[in-house]
C-alpha positions in Angstrom: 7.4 32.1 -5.6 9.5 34.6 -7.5 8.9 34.3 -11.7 12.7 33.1 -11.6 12.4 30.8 -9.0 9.0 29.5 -10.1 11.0 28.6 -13.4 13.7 27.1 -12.0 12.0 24.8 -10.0 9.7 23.4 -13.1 12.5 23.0 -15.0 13.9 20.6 -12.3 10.4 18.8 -12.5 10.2 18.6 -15.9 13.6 17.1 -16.1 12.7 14.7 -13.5 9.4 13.7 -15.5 11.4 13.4 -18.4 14.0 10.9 -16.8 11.4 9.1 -15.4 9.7 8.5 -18.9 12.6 6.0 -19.7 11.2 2.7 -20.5 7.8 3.8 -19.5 5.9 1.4 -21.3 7.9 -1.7 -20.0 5.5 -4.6 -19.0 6.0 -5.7 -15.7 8.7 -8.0 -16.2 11.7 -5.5 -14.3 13.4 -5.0 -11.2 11.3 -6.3 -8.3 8.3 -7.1 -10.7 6.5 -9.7 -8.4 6.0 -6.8 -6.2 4.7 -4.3 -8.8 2.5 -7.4 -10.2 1.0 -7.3 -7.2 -0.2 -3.9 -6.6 -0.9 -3.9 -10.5 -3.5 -6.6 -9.6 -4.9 -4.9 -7.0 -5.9 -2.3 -9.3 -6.6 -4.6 -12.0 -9.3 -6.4 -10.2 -11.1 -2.9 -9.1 -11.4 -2.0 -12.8 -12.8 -5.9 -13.1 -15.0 -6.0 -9.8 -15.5 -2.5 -9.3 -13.7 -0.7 -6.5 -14.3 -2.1 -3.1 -11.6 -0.7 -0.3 -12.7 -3.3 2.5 -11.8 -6.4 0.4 -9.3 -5.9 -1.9 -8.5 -9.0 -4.0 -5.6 -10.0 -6.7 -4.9 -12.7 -8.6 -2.5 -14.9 -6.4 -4.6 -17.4 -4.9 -1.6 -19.7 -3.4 -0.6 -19.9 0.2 2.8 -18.6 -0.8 2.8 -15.7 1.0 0.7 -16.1 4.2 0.7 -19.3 4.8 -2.9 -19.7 4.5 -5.2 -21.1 1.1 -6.4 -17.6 -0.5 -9.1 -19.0 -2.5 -10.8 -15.4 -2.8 -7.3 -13.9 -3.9 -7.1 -11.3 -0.7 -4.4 -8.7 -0.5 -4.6 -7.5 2.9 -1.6 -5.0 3.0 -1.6 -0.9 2.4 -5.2 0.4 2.5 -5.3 0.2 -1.5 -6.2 4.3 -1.5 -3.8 4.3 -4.2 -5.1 1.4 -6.5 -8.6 2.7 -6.4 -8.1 6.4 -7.9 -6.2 4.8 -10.8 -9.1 2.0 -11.2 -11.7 4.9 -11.3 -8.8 6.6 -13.9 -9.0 4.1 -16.0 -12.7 3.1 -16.2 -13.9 6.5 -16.4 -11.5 6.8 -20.1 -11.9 3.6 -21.3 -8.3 2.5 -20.4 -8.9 -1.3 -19.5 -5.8 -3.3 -19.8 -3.5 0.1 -19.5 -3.3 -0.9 -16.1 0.8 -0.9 -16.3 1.3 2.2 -18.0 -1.7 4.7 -16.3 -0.2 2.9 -12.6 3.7 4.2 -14.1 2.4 7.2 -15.2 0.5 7.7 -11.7 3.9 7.0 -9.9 5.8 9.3 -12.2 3.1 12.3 -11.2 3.1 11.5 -7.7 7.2 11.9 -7.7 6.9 14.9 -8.9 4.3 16.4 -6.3 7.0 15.0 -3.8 9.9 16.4 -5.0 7.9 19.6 -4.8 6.9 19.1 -1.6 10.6 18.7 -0.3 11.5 22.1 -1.7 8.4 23.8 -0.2 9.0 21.8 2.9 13.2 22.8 2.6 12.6 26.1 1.6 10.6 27.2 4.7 13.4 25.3 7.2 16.7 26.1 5.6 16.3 28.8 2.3 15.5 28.3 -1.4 19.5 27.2 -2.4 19.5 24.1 0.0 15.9 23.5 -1.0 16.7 23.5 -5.0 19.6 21.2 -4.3 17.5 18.9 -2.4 14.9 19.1 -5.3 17.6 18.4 -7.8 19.2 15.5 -5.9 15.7 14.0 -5.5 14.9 14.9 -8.7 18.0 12.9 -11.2 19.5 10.7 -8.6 19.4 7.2 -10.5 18.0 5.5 -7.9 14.9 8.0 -7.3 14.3 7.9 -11.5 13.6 4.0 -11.2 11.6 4.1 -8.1 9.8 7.1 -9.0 8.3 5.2 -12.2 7.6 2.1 -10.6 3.9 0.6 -9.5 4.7 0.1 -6.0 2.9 1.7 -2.7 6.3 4.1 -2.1 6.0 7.0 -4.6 2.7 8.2 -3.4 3.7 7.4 0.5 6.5 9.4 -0.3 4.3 12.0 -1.9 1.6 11.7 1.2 4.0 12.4 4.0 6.2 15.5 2.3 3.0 16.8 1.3 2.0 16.2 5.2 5.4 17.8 6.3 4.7 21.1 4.2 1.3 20.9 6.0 2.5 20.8 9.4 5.0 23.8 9.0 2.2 25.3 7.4 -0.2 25.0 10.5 2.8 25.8 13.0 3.9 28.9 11.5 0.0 30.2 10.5 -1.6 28.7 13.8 -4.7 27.3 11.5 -6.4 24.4 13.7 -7.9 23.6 10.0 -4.2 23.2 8.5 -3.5 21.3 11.4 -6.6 18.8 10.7 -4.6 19.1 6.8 -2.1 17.8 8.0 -3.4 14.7 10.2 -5.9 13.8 7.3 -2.7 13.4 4.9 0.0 11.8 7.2 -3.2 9.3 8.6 -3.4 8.6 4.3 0.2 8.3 4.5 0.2 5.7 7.3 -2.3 3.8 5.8 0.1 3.5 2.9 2.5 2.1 5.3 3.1 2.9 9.0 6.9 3.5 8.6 6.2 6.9 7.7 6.0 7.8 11.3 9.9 8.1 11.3 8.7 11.9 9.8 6.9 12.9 12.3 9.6 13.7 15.2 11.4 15.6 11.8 8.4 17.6 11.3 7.8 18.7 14.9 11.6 19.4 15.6 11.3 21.6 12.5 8.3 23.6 13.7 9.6 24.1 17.0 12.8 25.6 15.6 10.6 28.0 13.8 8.6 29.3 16.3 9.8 28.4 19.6 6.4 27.7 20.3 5.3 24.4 23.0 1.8 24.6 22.8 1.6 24.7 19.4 4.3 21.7 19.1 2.2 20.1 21.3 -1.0 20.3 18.8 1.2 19.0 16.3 1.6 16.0 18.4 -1.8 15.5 18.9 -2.8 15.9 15.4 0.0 13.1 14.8 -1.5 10.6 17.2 -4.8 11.1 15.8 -3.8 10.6 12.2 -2.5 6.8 13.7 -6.1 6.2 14.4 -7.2 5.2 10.7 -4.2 2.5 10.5 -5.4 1.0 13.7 -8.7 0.4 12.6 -7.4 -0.9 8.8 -5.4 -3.0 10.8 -7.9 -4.5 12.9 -10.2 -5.0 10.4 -8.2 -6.8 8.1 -7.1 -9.5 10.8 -10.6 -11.0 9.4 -8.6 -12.1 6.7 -5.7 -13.7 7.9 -5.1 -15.5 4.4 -4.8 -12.3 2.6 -2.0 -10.8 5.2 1.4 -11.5 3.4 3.5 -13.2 6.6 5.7 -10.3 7.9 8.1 -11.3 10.4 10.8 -11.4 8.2 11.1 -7.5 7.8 12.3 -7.4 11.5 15.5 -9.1 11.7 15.7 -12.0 9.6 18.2 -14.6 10.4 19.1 -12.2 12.8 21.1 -9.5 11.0 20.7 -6.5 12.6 24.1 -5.1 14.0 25.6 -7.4 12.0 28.8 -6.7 9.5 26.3 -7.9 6.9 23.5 -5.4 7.9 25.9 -2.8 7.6 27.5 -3.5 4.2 24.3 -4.1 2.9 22.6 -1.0 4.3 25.1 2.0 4.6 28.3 0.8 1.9 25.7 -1.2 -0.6 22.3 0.7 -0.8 22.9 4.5 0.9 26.3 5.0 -0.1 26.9 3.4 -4.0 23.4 3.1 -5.1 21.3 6.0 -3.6 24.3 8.6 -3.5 26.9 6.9 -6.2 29.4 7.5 -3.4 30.3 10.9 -4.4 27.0 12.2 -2.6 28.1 10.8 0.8 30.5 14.1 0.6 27.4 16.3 0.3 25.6 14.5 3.0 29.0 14.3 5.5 29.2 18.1 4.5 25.6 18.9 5.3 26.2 17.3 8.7 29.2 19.4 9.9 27.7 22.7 8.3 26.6 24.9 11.2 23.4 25.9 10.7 19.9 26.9 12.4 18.5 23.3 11.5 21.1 21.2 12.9 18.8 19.6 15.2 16.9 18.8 12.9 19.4 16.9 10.7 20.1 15.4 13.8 16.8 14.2 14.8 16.5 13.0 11.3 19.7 10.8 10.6 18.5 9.2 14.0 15.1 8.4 12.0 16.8 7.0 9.8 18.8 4.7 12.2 15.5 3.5 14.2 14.1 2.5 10.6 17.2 0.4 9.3 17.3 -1.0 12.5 13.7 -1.6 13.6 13.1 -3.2 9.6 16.7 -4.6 9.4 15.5 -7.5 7.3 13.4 -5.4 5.3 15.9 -3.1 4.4 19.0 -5.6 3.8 16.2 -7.7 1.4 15.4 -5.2 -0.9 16.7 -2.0 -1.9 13.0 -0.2 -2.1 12.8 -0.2 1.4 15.1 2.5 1.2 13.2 4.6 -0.9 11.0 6.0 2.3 14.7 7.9 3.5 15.5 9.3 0.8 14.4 12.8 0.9 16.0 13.0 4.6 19.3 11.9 2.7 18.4 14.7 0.0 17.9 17.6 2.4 21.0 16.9 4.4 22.9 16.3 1.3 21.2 19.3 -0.2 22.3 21.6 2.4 26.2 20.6 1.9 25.7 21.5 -2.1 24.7 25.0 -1.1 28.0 25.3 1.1 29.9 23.9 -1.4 28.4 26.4 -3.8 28.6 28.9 -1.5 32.2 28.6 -1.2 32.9 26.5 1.9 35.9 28.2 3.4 34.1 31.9 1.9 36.9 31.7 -1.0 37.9 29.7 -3.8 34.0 30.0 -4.7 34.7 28.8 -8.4 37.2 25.7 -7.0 34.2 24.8 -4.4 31.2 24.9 -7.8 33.7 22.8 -10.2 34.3 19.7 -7.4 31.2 19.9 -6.6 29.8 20.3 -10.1 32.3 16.7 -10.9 31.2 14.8 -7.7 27.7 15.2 -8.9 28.5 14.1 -12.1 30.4 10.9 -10.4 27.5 10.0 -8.3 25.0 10.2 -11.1 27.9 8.0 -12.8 28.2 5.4 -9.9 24.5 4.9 -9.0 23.7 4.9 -12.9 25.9 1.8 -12.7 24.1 0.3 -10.1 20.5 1.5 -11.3 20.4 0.4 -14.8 20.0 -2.8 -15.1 16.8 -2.1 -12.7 14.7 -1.0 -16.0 15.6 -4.5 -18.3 13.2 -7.2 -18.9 15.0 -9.9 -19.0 12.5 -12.7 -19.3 10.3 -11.8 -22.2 8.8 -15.4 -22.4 6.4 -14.9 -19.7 5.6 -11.7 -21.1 4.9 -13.5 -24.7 3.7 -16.5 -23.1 0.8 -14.7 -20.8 -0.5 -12.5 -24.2 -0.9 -16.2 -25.5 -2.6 -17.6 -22.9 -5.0 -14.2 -22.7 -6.1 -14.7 -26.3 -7.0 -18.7 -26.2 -8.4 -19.5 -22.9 -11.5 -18.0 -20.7 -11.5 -15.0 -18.4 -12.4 -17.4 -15.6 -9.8 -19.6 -15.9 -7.7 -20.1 -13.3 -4.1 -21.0 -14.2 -1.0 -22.7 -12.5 1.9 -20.4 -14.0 4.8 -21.5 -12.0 7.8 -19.1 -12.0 9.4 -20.2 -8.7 6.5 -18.1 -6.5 7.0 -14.8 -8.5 3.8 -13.8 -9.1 5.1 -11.6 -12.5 4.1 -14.3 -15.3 0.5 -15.0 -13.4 0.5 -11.3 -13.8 0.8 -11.7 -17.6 -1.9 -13.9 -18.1 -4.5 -12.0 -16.9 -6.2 -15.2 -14.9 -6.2 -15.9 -11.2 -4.1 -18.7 -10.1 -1.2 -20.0 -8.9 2.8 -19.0 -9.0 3.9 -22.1 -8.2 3.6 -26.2 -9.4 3.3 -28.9 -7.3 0.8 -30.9 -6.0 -1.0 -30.3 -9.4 -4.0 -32.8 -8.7 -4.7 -30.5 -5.4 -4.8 -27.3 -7.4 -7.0 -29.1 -9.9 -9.6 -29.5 -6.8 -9.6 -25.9 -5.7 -10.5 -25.2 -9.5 -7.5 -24.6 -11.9 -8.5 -25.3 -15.0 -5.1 -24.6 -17.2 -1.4 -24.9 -16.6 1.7 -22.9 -18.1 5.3 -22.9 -18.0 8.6 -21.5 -19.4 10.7 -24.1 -18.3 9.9 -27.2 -19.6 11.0 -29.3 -16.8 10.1 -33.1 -15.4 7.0 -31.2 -13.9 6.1 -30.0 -17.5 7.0 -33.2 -19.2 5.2 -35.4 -16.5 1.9 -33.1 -16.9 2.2 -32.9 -20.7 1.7 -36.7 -20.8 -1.7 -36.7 -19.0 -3.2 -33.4 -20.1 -3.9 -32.0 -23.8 -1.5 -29.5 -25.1 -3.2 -26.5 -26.2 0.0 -24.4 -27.5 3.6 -25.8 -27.3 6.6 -23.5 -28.4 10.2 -23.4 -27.8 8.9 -20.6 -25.0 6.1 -22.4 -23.0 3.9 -24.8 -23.1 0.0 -24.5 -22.7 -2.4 -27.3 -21.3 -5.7 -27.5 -20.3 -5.9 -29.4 -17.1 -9.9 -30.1 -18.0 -8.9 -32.8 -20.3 -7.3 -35.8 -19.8 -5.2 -37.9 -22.2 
């Protein structure tokens, strides 16, 4: 890179690591927190057990979500890669119960490796003004801040397969057969993360083969691709083993049958792409990006088409929850990207200053628009189970197991720092497959019924503690 173009990029980063250091230090009580308690766990239980990739374990030991009892607390989903680097983080500084910050800190890094990688990968296709917007866009869009700080498996996906993409053109354009391995080693990481990734792949070779025209070597980049599937096949295989530890799925495909539905499409395209990834104004960029003639057209092409196959192959997925979303949007960025440089540019090659000031104001809109959306994502808006789970760490043992009902979300079980259960009922059960304590923030005819048989450790107007071991 050029001095000036090396400092304008890391400004952009460091702006996007300092958005992303809003609320940093939030427990895990936010937007889609049973889903960051979760992979939290995960890496919670290597820094207890020590790090063991073939059996990863957390602390929900229901039959919530497979179906199945999970007496051994498996979590059978992404091959935790992830979860153990920032296990070995923390035990080698002395970082026990930092899990929540070190695993937002690790996200916020890994966004910003990604958002480099989509300019390097840009840059090479389409120049270094379409690849700074794209950065920028990726970097302070409202909806990329909060899901580039969150402990979920996306942000290093995300960085895994741009990282993979800069890799390929890499190979193509050098003709390295070791680039090439590169490349397969990081996409095969990246499908391990999760398999939906594979919607890049047809991007990346489309993009090579536009620069260099050349079949056979497109064809190597095909191979390389199917080989980096092979990894995920045998994860996949092996962790069938452990049917009680694979969350039930089927849902993500079309649940209750929404795909091509008026719903699917409100949800998806006016709700989600539209006002909270782009803020509305940044559908003009991405409209503009699409009409632009350019070299890459294909490309863009070949890519809004991946992202059709994904909304549509993961319709319920997608319409569910808004972080299913995350995996598209670079693809939205570089399109969107490339119709900010023709708006800076000056799109009809006059009225250059007119074309920077509308496009200066519907950047400013969207950021307005999604902000809107986005900002209630960072609140904690139940605090109890927070308070309640330091509590319950302090006054009972580490190998309790607790019943901390919170209508299946795993987030307060997550606060207490025990294996159990998210859910009452059937409390006598429970009892048998161990639980030893019981929790709750509601104090409802459950909690009243239980309180009445069982002593009361702690009782506040925020929860109420019992110890299930002794009887009244």
């Amino acid at each position: 890179m050029r001095k000036l173009e090396l400092f304008v990029v890391l400004s952009v980063m460091f702006l996007a690591f300092a958005l992303r250091m809003y609320r940093i230090s939030n427990p895990v009580a936010d937007w889609h927190s049973f889903r960051q308690a979760d992979t939290a766990s995960v890496t919670r239980e290597f820094v207890r057990r020590g790090v063991d990739l073939l059996h990863p374990q957390y602390h929900d030991l229901s039959n919530i979500q497979s179906g199945k009892e999970n007496p051994e607390g498996y979590r059978m989903v992404e091959f935790p890669i992830m979860n153990a680097g920032t296990a070995v983080f923390i035990s080698a500084f002395n970082l026990d119960g930092q899990e929540v910050l070190v695993g937002r800190l690790f996200a916020v890094i890994f966004s910003g490796l990604a958002g480099l990688a989509l300019y390097l990968f840009v840059k090479t296709l389409l120049g270094r003004r379409v690849a700074l917007f794209s950065l920028i866009l990726f970097s302070i869009l409202p909806y990329s801040v909060y899901y580039g700080r969150v402990i979920l498996p996306e942000p290093f996906m995300i960085c895994l397969v741009l990282w993979s993409g800069v890799a390929y053109l890499r190979a193509i354009t050098s003709r390295s057969y070791l680039t090439f391995a590169l490349y397969s080693l990081l996409l095969a990481m990246a499908i391990l993360v999760k398999p939906f990734v594979l919607i890049y792949v047809p991007i990346f070779i489309t993009a090579g083969f536009l620069l260099t025209k050349n079949l056979k070597h497109s064809l190597v980049g095909a191979i390389s691709s199917l080989f980096a599937v092979v990894p995920f096949l045998f994860w996949r295989d092996w962790i069938l083993q452990f049917p009680e530890g694979i969350p039930a799925s089927d849902w993500l495909w079309n649940e209750k049958n929404i795909r091509f539905s008026g719903a699917f499409v409100h949800w998806v395209f006016q709700e989600r792409i539209s006002r909270l990834i782009l803020g509305i104004g940044g559908v003009s960029f991405l409209i503009l990006g699409m009409i632009r003639k350019q070299k890459a057209f294909l490309v863009f092409v070949v890519s809004l088409s991946a992202i059709l196959v994904y909304v549509l192959a993961i319709a319920g997925g997608n319409v569910r929850h808004d972080y299913y979303q995350f995996l598209i949007l670079p693809i939205l960025c570089m399109i969107a990207g490339q119709g900010m440089a023709w708006m800076w540019n000056g799109i009809a090659g006059s009225l250059v200053l007119f074309s920077r000031i509308v496009l200066i104001g519907l950047l400013g809109f969207s950021i307005f628009v999604s902000w809107y959306e986005v900002r209630g994502y960072f609140n904690v808006n139940h605090w109890e189970i927070v308070i309640a789970g330091e509590v319950v760490d302090k006054v009972i043992p580490q190998t309790a197991k607790i019943i901390a009902p919170f209508n299946g979300d795993t987030a307060f079980l997550f606060h207490t720092k025990r294996s159990g259960w998210p859910l009452g009922f059937e409390i006598d059960k429970k009892i048998s497959q161990g639980a030893t304590h019981y929790v709750t923030v509601s104090y409802d005819d459950e909690a009243r019924e239980l309180e009445k048989r069982f002593k009361t450790i702690e009782k506040t107007d925020r929860f109420l503690l019992l110890d299930l071991r002794e009887h009244l």
